[in-house]
C-alpha positions in Angstrom: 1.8 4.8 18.7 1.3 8.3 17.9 -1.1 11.0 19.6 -2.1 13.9 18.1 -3.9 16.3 20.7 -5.5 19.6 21.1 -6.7 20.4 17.4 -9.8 21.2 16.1 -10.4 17.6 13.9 -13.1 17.9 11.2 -13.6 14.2 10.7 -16.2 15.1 7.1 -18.0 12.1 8.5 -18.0 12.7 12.5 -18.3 16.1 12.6 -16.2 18.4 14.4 -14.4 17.5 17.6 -13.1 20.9 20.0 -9.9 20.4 20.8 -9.6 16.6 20.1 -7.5 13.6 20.3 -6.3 11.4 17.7 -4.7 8.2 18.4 -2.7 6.6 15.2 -1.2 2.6 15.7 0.3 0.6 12.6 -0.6 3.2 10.2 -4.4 3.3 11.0 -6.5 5.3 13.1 -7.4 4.0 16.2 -8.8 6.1 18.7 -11.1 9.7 17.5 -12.1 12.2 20.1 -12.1 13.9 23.3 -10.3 13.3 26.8 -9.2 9.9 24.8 -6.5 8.7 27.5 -3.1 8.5 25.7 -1.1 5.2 26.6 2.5 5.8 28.7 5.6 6.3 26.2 3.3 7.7 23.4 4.7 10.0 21.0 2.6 12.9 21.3 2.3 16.0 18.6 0.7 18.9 20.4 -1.4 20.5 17.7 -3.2 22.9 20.1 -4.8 25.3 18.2 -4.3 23.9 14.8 -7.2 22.3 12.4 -6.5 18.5 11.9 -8.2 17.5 8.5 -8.3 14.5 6.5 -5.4 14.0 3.6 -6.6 15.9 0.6 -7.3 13.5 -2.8 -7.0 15.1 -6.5 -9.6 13.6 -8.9 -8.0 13.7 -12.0 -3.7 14.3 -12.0 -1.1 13.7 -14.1 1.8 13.7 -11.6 4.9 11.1 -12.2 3.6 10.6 -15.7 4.2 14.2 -16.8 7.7 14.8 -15.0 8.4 18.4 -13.7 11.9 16.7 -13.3 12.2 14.9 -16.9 10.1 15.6 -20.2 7.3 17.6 -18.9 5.6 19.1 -21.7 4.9 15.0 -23.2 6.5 12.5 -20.6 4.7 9.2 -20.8 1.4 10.6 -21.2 -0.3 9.9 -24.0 0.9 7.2 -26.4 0.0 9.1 -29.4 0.0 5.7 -31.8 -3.0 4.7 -32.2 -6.9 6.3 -31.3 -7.2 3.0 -28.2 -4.7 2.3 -26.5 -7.1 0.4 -23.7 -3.8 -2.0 -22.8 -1.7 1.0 -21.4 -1.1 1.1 -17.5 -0.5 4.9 -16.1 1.6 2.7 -13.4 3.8 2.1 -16.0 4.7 5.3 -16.9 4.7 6.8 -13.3 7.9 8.8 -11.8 7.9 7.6 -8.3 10.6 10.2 -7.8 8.6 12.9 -9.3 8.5 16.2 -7.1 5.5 16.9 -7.9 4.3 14.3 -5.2 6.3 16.5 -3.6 4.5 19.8 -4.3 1.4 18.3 -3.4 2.5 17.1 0.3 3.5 20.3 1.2 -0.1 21.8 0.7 -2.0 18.5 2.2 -2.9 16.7 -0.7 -1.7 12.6 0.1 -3.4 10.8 -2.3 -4.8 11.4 -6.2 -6.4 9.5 -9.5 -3.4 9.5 -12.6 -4.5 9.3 -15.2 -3.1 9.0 -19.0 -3.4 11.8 -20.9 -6.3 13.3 -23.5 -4.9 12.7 -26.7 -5.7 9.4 -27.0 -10.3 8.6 -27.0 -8.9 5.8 -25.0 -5.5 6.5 -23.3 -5.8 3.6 -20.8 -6.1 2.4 -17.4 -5.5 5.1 -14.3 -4.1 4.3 -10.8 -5.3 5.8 -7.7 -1.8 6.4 -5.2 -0.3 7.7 -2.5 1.5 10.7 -2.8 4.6 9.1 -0.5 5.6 5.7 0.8 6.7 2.3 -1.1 5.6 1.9 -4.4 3.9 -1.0 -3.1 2.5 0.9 -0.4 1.3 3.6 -2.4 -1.1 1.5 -4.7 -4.5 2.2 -3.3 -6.7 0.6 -6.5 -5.3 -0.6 -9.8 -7.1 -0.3 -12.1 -8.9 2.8 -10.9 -10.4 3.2 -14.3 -10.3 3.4 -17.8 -9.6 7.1 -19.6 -11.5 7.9 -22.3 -11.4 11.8 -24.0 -14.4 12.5 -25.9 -14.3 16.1 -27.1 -13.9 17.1 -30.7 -10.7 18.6 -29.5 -9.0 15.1 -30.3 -7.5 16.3 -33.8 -4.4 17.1 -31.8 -1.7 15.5 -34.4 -0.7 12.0 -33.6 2.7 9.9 -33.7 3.8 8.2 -37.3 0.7 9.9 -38.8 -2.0 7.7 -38.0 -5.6 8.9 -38.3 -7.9 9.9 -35.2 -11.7 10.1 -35.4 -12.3 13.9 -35.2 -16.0 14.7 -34.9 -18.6 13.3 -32.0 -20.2 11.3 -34.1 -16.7 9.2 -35.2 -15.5 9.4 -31.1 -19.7 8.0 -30.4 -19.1 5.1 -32.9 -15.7 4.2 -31.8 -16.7 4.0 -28.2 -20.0 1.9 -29.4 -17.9 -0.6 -32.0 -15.3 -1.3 -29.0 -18.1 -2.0 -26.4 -20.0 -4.2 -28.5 -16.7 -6.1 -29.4 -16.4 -6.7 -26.0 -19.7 -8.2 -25.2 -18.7 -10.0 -27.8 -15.5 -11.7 -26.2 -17.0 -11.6 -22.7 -19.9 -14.2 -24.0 -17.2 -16.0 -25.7 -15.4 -16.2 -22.6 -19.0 -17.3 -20.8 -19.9 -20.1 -23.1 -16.6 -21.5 -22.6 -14.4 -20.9 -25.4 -10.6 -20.4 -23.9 -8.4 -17.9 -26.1 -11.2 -16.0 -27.9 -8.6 -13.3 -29.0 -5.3 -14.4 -29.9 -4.0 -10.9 -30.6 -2.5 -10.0 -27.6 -3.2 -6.3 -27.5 -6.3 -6.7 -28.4 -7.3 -8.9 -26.0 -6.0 -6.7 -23.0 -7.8 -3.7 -24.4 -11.2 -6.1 -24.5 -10.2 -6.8 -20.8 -10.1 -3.6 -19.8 -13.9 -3.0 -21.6 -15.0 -6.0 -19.6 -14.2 -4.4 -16.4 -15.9 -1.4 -17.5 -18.9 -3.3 -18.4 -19.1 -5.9 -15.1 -18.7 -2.5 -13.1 -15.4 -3.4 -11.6 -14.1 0.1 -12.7 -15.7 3.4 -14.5 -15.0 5.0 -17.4 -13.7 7.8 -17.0 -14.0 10.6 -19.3 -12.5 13.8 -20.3 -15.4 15.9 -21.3 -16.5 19.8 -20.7 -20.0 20.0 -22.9 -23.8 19.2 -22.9 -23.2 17.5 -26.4 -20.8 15.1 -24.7 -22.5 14.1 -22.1 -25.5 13.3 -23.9 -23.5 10.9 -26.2 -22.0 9.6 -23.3 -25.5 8.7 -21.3 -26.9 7.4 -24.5 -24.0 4.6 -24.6 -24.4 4.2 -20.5 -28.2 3.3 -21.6 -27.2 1.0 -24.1 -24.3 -1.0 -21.9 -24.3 -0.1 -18.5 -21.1 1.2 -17.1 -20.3 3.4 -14.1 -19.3 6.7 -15.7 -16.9 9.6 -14.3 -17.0 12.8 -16.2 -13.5 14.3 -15.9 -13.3 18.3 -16.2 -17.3 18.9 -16.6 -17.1 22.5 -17.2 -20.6 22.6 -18.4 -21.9 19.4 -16.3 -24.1 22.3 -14.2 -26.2 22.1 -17.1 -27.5 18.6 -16.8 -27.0 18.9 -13.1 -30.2 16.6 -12.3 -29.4 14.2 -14.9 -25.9 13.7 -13.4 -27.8 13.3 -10.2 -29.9 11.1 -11.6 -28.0 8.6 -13.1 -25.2 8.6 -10.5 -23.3 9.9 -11.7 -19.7 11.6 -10.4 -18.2 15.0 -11.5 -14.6 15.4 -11.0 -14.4 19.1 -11.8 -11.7 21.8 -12.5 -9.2 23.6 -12.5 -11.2 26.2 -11.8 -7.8 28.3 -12.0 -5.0 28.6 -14.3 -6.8 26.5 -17.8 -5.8 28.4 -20.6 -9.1 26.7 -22.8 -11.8 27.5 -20.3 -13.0 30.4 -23.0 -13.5 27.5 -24.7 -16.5 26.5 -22.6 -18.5 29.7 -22.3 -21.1 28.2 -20.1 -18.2 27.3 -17.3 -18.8 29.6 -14.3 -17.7 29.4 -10.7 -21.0 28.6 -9.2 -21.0 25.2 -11.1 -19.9 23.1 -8.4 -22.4 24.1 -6.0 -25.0 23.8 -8.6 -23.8 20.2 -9.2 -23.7 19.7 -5.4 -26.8 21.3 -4.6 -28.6 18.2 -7.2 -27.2 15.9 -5.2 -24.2 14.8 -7.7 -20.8 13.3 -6.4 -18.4 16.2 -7.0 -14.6 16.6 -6.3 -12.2 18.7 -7.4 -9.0 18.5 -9.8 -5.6 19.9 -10.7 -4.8 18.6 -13.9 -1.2 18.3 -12.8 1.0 19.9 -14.1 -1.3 22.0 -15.7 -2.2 23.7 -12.6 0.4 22.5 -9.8 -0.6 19.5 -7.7 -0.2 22.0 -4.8 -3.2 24.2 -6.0 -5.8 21.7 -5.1 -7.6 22.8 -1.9 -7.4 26.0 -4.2 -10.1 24.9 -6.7 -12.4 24.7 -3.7 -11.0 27.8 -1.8 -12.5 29.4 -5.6 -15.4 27.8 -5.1 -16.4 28.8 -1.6 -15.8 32.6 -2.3 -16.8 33.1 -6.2 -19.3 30.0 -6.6 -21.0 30.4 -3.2 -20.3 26.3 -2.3 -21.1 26.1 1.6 -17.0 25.0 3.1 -18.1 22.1 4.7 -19.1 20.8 1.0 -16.8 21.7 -0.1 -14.2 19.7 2.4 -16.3 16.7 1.4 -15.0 17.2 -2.3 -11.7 17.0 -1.5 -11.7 14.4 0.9 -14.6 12.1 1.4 -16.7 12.8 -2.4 -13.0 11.9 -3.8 -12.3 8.9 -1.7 -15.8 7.5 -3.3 -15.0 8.7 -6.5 -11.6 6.5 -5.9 -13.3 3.5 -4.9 -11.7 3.9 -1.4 -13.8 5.5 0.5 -13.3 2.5 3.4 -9.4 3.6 3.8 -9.6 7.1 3.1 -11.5 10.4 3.2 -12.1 10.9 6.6 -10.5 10.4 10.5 -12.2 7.9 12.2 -11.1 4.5 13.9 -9.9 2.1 11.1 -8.8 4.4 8.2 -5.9 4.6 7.3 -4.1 7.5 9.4 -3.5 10.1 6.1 -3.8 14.0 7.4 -2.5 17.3 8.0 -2.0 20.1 10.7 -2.7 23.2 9.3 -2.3 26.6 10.9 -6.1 27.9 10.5 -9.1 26.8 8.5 -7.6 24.8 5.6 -10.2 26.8 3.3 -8.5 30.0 3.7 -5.6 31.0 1.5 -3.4 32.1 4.3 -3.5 28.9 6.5 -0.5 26.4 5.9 -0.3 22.5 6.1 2.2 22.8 9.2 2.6 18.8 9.0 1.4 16.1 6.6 1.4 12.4 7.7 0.5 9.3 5.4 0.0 5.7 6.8 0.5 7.7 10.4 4.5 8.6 9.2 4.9 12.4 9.0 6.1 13.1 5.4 6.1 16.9 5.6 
């Protein structure tokens, strides 16, 4: 058993307990608050005068399957051969070794969505991990999604010179002609009929649809404009899916229409993006603005774009040039992206029963200065 005492713990969900007492037993939390009595031959970590806060959680990463140790400008990305690639697994292509992980401990993050890459309108299913641990242990949901990329942007040049749809209206009709084949299977599959595709690659790309349209997962999308998000909530109207806009640099837009319809914005980098001229309408206060409508925001890296470190940056940028209240914006990187996850019962906040992920940091974790002192995931310090 481990007992951390004498910080300042912002739970996100329990508010904020004055020099506190955690207890941590097989990995989980099991005992939040003060003057908790701490059992004989405890370990004990005095964090007296420290801030204890929940493990960080990136949105929307690429770490392990864009290498800073291997091939980092391509690594195992996108699989440039074809416009779906629906039956690619980001597990597959993950670096467990990668030190990004790494770089991402070291600043409090334990935890983050990878996703394939862009390239593809399709690229496949993402995984939600751990940032240390087993590779069992590290799972947390798989699949965690399936990653689309809608933007016109998609005329990057693909492998063995195969066409790509280009224009929004092509990426819209490619999106609408793979859902509607996959109602198509799925009420094959209902009435019976055992092997209703016998191509092999198709068939797992229809599975992964089918999980997008019995909600199981969201689609998750790499989009930055009004235009694309329209398209996007016209096929939600038409199929029903649970929908993730990845990036949203102009989702403050159609902030009540994201609010309305439920749904989540995982937002960012607000630092470092080389294209955000790109997106004219992007501006720092768009997180609150999404926040103040009521939508589900957290914030991304990109990794390696911007360094998996950089996260609790994003929100540090958002605080001072955008004007989101702190305590907002600690929900976006903890409890907002446990939800977005599809973990919000393990993760995202510390109280009894989740599982023990968190970091001692020297002063508020929302000023630059302040450094995660200690990390721990599962209750095993890491950092």
């Amino acid at each position: 058993m481990l007992a951390v005492k004498g910080a300042k713990i912002l739970t996100v969900t329990k508010g904020i307990i004055e020099n506190g007492t955690a207890l941590v037993e097989d990995g989980k939390f099991k005992t939040v608050g003060c003057d908790v009595p701490v059992p004989a031959g405890t370990e004990v970590f005095d964090a007296t005068g420290k801030y204890m806060v929940p493990g960080f959680i990136d949105c929307h990463s690429h770490v392990g399957i864009i290498p800073l140790t291997l091939d980092r400008e391509y690594g195992d990305v996108n699989e440039a051969t074809n416009a779906i690639t629906g039956e690619c697994r980001a597990i597959d292509g993950v670096y467990f070794d990668d030190v990004g992980f790494r770089d991402g401990i070291e600043e409090g993050v334990t935890a983050m969505l990878i996703h394939p890459g862009s390239q593809n309108n399709i690229g496949g299913v993402s995984v939600a991990l751990k940032a240390a641990g087993t590779r069992e242990s590290r799972v947390i949901r798989n699949p965690a999604g399936l990653k689309g990329a809608w933007t016109a942007s998609r005329r990057l040049s693909p492998a063995r010179d195969i066409p790509y749809v280009a224009g929004r209206m092509a990426v819209t009709s490619l999106f609408r002609n793979w859902f509607k084949d996959a109602k198509d299977y799925m009420a094959k599959l209902e009435a019976g009929e055992k092997n209703p595709e016998r191509n092999p690659r198709r068939r797992d790309i229809y599975e992964a649809f089918a999980k997008v349209l019995r909600r199981e997962m969201p689609l998750r999308v790499h989009s930055m404009l009004p235009q694309d998000f329209r398209a996007l909530f016209t096929l939600q109207d038409e199929f029903g899916f649970d929908l993730s806009v990845e990036h949203g640099d102009e989702a403050w837009v159609l902030a009540s229409e994201f609010a309305r319809r439920n749904v989540c914005v995982a937002y960012g980098p607000l630092m470092g993006d080389a294209f955000i001229p790109v997106y004219p309408n992007s501006r720092p206060d768009g997180p609150k603005i999404l926040d103040d409508a009521g939508v589900l925001l957290g914030f991304q890296t990109d990794s390696p774009y911007v360094h998996q470190g950089f996260l609790r940056f994003q929100a540090i940028i958002a605080v001072k040039h955008g004007g989101l209240a702190p305590e907002r914006a600690l929900r976006a990187l903890t409890i907002n992206a446990a939800k977005m996850m599809g973990a919000e019962s393990r993760l995202g906040s510390i109280e009894a029963g989740k599982d023990a992920d968190f970091s001692i940091f020297t002063g508020d974790p929302l000023h630059s200065r302040s450094k995660a002192e200690a990390v721990f995931i599962d209750g095993k310090r890491v950092n």
